[in-house]
C-alpha positions in Angstrom: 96.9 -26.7 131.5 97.3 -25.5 135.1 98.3 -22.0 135.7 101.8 -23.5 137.4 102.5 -25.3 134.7 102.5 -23.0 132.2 104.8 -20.5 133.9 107.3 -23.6 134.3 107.0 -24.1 130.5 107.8 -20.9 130.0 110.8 -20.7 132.0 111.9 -23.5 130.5 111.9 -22.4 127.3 112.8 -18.8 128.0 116.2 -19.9 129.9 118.5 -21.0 127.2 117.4 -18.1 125.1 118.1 -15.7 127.6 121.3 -17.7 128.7 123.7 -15.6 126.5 122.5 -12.7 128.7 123.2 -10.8 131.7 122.1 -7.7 133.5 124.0 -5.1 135.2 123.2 -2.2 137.0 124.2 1.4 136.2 124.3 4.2 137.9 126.2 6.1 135.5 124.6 8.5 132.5 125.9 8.1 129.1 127.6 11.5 129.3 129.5 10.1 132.3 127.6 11.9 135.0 126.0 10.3 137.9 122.4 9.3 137.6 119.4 10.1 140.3 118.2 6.7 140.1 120.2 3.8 139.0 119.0 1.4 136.3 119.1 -2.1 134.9 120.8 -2.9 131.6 120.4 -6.0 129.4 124.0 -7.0 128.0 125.2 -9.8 126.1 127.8 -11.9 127.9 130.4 -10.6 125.5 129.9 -7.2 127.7 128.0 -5.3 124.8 124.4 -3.6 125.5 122.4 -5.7 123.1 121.3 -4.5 120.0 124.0 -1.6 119.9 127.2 -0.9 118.1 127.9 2.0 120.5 128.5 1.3 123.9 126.9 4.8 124.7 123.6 3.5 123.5 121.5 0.9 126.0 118.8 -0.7 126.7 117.3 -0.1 130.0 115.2 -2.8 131.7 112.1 -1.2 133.5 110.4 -2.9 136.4 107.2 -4.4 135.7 107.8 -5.0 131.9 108.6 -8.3 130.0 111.2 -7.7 127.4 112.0 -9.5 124.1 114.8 -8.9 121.8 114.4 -10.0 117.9 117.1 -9.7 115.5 116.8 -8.5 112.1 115.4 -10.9 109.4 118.5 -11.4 107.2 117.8 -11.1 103.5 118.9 -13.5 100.7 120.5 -12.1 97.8 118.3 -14.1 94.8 119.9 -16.3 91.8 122.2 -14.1 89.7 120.5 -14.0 86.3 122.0 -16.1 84.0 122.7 -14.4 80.7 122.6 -10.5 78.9 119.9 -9.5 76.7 120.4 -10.8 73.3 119.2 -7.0 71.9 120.0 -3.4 72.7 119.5 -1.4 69.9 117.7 2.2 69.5 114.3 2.4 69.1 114.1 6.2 69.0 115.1 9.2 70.5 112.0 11.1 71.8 113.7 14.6 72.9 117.1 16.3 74.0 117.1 14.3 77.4 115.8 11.2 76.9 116.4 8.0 74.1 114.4 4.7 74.0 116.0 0.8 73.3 115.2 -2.3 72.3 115.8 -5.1 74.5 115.4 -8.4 75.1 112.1 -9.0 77.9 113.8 -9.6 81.1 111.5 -13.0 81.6 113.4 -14.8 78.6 116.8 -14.8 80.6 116.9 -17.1 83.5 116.4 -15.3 86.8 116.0 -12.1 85.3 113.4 -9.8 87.0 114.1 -6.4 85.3 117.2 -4.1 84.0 119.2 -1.3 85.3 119.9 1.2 82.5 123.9 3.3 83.3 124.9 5.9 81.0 128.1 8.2 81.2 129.4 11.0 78.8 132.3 10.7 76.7 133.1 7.2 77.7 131.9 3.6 78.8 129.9 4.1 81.9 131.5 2.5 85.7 130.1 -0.3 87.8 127.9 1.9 90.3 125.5 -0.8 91.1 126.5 -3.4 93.7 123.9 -6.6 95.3 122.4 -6.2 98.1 121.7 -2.5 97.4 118.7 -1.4 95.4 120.0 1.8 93.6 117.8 4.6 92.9 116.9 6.5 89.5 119.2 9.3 88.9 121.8 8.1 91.5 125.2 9.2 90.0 129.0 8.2 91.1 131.8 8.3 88.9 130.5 10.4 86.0 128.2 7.6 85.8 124.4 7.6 86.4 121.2 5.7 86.9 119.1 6.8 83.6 116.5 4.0 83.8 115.2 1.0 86.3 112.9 -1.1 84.3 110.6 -4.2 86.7 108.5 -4.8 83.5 109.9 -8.2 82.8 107.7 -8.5 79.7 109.0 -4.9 78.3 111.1 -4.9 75.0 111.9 -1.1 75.2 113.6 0.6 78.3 113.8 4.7 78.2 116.8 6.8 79.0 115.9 9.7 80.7 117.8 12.7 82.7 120.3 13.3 79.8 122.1 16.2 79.2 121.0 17.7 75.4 123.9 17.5 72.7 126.2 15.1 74.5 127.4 11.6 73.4 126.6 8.8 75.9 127.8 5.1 75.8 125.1 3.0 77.8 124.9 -0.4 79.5 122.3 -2.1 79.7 122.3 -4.9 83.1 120.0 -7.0 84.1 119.0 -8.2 87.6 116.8 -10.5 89.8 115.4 -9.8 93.0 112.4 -10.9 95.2 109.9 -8.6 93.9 109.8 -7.0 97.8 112.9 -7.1 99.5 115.4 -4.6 98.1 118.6 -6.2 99.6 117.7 -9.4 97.7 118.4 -7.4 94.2 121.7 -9.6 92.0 123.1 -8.0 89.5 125.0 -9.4 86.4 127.8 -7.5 86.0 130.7 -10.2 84.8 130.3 -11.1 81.0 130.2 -9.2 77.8 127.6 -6.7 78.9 125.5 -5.0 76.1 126.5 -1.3 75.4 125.4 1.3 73.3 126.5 5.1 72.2 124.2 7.6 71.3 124.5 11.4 70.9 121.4 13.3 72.5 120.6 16.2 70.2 120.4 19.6 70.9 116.6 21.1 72.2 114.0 22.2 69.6 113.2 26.0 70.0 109.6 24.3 72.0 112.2 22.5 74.5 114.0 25.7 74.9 111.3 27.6 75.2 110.0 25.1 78.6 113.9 25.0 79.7 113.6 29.5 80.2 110.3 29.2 81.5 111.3 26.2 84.5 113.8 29.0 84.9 111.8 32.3 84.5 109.2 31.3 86.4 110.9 30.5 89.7 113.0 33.7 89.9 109.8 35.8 89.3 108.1 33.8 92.0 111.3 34.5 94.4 111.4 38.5 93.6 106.8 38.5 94.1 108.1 36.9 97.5 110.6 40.0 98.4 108.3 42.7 97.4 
């Protein structure tokens, strides 16, 4: 294909997309000063710089440069699983902060990828996991936190961890599907009768109180060595 030619195609092709747009000139800074030199701006016909919620922040259009604007790719939110797990019992408790269950393996529910393990003190633990948003271990809202993400679908324990010793926690056990990759594709199953659990953490051994003083010992000598 002839040189000519191809720049034609690509006019062609490039003019609807770019339809939508318009450029203007500004001479204005963002902080409302004038500027030196004036400069292009790409906005979209509805008068908004493109790819900007704040009208403050712009694109500028340099001479010499082809630009190309991509939007983000947006994320499906996968299949909600279809059921709870059939078990949640306790397996053991291992130490003052942490307890394991039995569960049902994530692959035997339809659409189930893995489980999100809630626990709150002195009463059934809140909702503090919504689709769309991966959550993170630990993450805590409403006296209620994140004690365990389990992705091993073929698991039949998932461990509690980050308790507080000697307190009494009611647990819920949801499960979830996502993409494997994408975290804004994660579905949880919240509606339903979902599986819950209380169990009192004990209090530390003399060994487990002995590691709590020394996490704690060993710091504040470290702090004093540093002001000496």
């Amino acid at each position: 294909m002839k040189f000519s030619k191809l720049v034609i195609l690509v006019l062609l092709i490039a003019t609807p997309l770019l339809s939508q747009y318009q450029i203007k000139k500004s001479t204005t800074s963002a902080s409302g000063g004038k500027q030196s030199n004036s400069s292009n701006t790409l906005y979209h016909t509805a008068g908004q710089p493109i790819g900007n919620s704040s009208s403050n922040s712009q694109y500028l259009l340099r001479e010499g440069y082809i630009f190309y604007y991509l939007e983000d790719p947006v994320i499906q939110l996968s299949d909600e699983p279809l059921a709870h797990s059939d078990t949640f019992t306790l397996d053991s408790i291992l130490d003052a902060s942490s307890i394991r269950f039995y569960i049902q393996p994530a692959e035997e529910i339809t659409n189930a990828e893995g489980y999100v393990l809630l626990a709150r003190a002195n009463a059934d633990p809140q909702i503090i996991v919504t689709d769309g948003n991966y959550p993170s271990l630990y993450y805590s809202s409403n006296s209620t936190k994140v004690v365990s993400i389990l992705t091993d679908k073929t698991a039949d324990k998932i461990t509690a961890s980050g308790l507080q010793p000697s307190q009494t926690y009611t647990f819920f056990l949801i499960p979830f599907n996502w993409n494997g990759s994408d975290n804004a594709s994660i579905n949880f199953k919240t509606d339903g009768s979902i599986p819950k659990i209380t169990q009192t953490t004990p209090i530390p051994t003399m060994s487990e109180w002995a590691l709590i003083l020394l996490g704690i010992t060993i710091p504040i000598i470290v702090y004093f060595k540093m002001k000496t």
